[in-house]
N, C-alpha and C positions, 0 to 999 in steps of 0.2 A: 504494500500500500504506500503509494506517493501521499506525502502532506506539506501543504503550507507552499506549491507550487506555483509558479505564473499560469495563467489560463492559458496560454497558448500549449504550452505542454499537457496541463489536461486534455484540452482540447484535441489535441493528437492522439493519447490513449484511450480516447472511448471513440475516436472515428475508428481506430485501428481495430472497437471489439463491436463495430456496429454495423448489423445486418442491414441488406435490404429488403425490400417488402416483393413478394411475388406478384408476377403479373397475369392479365386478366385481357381478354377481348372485351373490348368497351363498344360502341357506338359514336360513331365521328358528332352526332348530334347531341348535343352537352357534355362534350370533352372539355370545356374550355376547363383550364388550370391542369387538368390531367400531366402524367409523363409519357413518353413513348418509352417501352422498352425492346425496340428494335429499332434498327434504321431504317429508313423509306428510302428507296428510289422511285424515283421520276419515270413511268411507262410512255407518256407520251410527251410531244414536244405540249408546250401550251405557249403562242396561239400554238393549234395545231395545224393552221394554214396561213399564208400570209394575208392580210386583212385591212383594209381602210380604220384608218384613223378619226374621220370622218366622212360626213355628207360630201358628194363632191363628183368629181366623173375619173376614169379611169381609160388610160390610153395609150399609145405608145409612145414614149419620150423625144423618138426622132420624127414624129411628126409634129413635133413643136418647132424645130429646125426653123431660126428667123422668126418666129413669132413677135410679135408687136402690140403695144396699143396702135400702133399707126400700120401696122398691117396682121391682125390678129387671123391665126390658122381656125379655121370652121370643121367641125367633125362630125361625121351624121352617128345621133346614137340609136346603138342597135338592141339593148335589153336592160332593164331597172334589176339592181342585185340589192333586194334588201338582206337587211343582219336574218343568218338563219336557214336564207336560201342556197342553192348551187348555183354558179353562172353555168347558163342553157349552150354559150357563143361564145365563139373565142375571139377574141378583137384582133383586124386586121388593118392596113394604111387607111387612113383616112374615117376609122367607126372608134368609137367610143362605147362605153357603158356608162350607164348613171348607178350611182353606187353610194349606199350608206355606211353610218359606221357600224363596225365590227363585221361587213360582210366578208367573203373571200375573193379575193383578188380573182377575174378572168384569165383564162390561157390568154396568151397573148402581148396584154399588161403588161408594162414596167415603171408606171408611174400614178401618179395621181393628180388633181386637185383638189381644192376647195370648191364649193359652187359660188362664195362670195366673190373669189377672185375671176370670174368666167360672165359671158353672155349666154344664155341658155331659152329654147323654145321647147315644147315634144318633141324634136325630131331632131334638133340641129344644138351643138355648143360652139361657142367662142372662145379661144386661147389666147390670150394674151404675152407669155412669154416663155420664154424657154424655156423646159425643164430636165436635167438630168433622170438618166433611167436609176431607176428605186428609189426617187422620191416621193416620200409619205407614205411609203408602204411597212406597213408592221410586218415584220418578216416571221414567218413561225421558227417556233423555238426562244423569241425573243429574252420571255421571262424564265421560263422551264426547258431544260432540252432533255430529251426521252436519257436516260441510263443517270441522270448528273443526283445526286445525293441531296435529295429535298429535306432531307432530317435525320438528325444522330439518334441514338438511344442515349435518353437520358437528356430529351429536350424538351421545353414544358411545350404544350398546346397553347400557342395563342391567336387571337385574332387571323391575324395575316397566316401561319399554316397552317390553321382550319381551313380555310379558304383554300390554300393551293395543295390540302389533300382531300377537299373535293371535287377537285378539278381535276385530278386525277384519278375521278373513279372508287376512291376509294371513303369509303361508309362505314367501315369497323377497320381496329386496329389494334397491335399488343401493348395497353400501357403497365404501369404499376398500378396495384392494387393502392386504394386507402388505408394507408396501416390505422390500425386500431391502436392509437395511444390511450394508457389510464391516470387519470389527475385523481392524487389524493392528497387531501388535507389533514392536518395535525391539527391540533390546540383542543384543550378542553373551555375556550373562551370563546371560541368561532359559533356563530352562528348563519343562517342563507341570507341571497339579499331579504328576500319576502317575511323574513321573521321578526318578530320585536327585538331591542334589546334593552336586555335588564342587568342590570347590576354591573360587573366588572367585563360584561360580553364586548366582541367587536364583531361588525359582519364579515365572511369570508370571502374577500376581495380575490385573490388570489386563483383560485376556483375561476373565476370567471375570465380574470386573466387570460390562464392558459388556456383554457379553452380558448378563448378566440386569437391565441397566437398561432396554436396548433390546426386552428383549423383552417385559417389564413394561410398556412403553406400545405395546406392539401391532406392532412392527417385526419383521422374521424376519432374528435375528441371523446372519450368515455369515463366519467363521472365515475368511481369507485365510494366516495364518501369519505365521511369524518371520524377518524378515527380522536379520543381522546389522549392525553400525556400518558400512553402505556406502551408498553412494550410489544404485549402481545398482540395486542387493536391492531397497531402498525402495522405487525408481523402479517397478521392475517391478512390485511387490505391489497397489501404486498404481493403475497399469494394468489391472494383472488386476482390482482391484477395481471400478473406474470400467465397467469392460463391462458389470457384471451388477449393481453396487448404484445404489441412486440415492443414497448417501450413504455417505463412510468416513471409519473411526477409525483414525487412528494413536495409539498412545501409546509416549514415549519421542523426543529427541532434537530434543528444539525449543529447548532451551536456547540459548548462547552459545560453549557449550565445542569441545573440538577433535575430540570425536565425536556434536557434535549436526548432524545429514544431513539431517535429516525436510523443512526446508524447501526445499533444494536439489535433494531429490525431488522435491517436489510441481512445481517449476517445470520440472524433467528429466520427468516425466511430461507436460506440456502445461498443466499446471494457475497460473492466476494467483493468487496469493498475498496476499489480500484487506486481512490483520492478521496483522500479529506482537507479540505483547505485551501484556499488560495491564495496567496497574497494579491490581493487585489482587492478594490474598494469601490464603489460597494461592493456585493457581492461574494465578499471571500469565505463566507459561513455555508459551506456544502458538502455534501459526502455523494459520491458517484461509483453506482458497484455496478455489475454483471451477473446476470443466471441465466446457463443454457444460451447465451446467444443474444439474451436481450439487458437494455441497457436501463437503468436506473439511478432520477437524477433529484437527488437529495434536496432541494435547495429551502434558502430562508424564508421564514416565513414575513419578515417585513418584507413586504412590495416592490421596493424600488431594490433593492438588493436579490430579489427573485429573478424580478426579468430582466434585470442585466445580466445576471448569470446565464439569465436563459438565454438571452440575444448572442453573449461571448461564448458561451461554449456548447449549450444542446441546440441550438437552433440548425449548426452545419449539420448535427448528426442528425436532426432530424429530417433536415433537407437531404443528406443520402438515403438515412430508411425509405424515405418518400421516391428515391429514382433518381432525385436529381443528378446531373449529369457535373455542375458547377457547383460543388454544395458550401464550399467557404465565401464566408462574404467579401464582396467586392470593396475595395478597399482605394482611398483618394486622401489628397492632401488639402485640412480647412485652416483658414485660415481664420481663428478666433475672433468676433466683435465687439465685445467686451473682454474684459479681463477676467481672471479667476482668482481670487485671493486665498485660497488654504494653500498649504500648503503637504506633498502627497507623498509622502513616505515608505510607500507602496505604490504602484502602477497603479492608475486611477480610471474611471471608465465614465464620462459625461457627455447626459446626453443633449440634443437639440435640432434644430432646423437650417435645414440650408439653405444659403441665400447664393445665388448670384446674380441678383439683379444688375451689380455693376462689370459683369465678366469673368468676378473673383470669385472662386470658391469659397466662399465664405460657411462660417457655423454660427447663428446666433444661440447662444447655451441657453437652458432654462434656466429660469432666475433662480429656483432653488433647485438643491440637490441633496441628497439623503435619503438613508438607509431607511423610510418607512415612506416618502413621497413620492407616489406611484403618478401625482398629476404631472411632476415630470415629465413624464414620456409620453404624455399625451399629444399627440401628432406630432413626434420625434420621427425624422428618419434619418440620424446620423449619430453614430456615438463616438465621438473621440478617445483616444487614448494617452495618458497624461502618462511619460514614464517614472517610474520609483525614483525619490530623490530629487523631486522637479520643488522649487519654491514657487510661492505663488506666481502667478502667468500674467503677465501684458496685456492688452489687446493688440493684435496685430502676431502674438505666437503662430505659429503654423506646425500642426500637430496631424499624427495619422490618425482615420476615419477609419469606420467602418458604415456601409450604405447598408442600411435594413431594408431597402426594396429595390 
């Protein structure tokens, strides 16, 4: 068991004991967020023919030869190709087609126009200038060409390749499954949000939390419950979760005190005990084991030291269990707009919003920060990283980020 380590190197040993989740034939319709767990190639070109870009006529580029406003070439047209259609006629000297967008180009054909630029009756257009052959023509293949690598495994489904795997025919696909994560809670103070509170209680923030971190990157959060300041509760929630999740959260009782149990579960459950500790702030109050394969992750039960623990270290792992392909966070240089006055004696981890309105990569920090201010991270999507032994900060320091989306 590692203790009292930088999160980065946690962070390493529990990617190193962390499964992925098995994959599943899905349905291309409500994929979005999905992973693919195979690569896609490209069967056809897409266009799959070449195609007008717009309304306009189509015709052969050398009988534009000399065209003019002052001596404009006349073309008699021989067929209308709307989007959808086959052209019937192949264009020969002096015939044209009329032709809309997205239709497919005539044999014949190697050019286009616009109709704004043209004089046009039924039967007859006007050409006013010269045009090179394969101008305006969409060539197929443009965007997709038949064999070329439309997607890796381990790419999320979004928007734009939904789109260009179903333009490729394809309506099911192999992604990852939604691993089934278990969130439990500790304290015998906690109560739900919907419950009163009486006496020395607080409501159980934290719970909701993960959930909606967990489910936000694609995981299907499951509720395990509250256990109280015991050993065995723990133990058992533990258990019960390890049946059915491939990964649990406790938050609550990884401290040092005389009702912190969480570790002494995990090891009462079957589970080895990976890391306790982190030098790092918030957050550094954690214990993180393994059973069978799946991962368990201790963390504090004040808020704001939860999810940054969870941001710096379970969040990649939970991004691979999920498929992903890029599962450590993406990483950039902010440059601070205020200052920071503590000073950090341990690697520090703050969060806030980035700004580049003026160019700069900037980070405006939350005004407050601390180990129980979960309003902090309220629409944060960048955490700095303050190194161990920094004195209080400037504005205008320039420190490394981490991007949470």
């Amino acid at each position: 068991m590692e203790k009292n380590i930088p999160f980065e190197q946690a962070r390493e040993i529990m990617l190193a004991n962390c499964p992925v989740a098995g994959a599943e034939n899905a349905p291309l319709s409500g994929s979005m967020g999905r992973i693919l767990a195979e690569d896609v190639l490209a069967v056809t070109d897409i266009p799959p023919f070449p195609r007008s870009p717009f309304d306009g006529y189509a015709f052969r580029a050398a009988d534009s030869a000399g065209a003019s406003r002052q001596n404009p070439v006349t073309l008699r047209i021989i067929e209308e190709i709307p989007a959808g259609s086959t052209p019937s006629k192949a264009i020969i000297a002096g015939t044209a087609a009329k032709i809309l967008t997205g239709a497919p180009i005539p044999d014949g054909a190697d050019t286009v126009v616009m109709y704004e630029l043209t004089e046009f009756t039924d039967d007859f257009v006007k050409i006013f200038s010269m045009a090179a052959p394969g101008t305006d023509i969409v060539p197929a293949g443009e965007d997709v060409q038949a064999g070329m690598v439309l997607a890796k495994k381990g790419d999320l489904i979004d928007p734009a390749l939904a789109g260009s795997l179903a333009s490729q025919g394809i309506a099911a696909m192999l992604v990852y499954q939604r691993p089934k994560v278990g969130i439990i809670s500790t304290g015998s103070e906690l109560v739900e949000a919907d419950q009163p509170i009486s006496g020395g209680s607080i409501r159980n923030s934290n719970r909701y939390a993960l959930e909606a971190a967990c489910a936000g990157i694609g995981a299907e959060p499951v509720y395990l419950g509250r256990a109280d300041d015991n050993t065995d509760e723990i133990a058992a929630l533990i258990g019960k979760g390890l049946e059915s999740c491939l990964m649990v959260f406790t938050s609550g009782g990884v401290s040092v005190g005389d009702y912190d149990f969480t570790p002494a579960a995990m090891e009462l459950a079957g589970a080895e005990v990976l890391v306790r500790g982190l030098r790092l702030k918030p957050g550094g109050a954690c214990a993180y084991g393994v059973k069978d394969g799946r991962l368990i992750f201790g963390l504090s039960g004040n808020p704001s030291s939860a999810m940054t623990n969870f941001y710096a270290v379970a969040l990649p792992c939970l991004r691979k269990l999920c498929g992903h392909r890029r599962f450590l966070p993406r990483m950039t240089k902010v440059t601070l707009i205020d200052s920071f006055n503590k000073k950090s004696p341990n690697t520090r981890i703050i969060s806030g919003r980035l700004d580049i309105s003026d160019g700069t990569v900037r980070m405006r920090a939350s005004v407050m920060q601390g180990n129980s201010i979960l309003r902090t991270l309220v629409g944060c999507d960048v955490m700095a990283v303050i190194p161990a032994g920094s004195p209080p900060l400037a504005a205008g320091t320039v420190l490394d980020a981490y991007l949470l989306y």
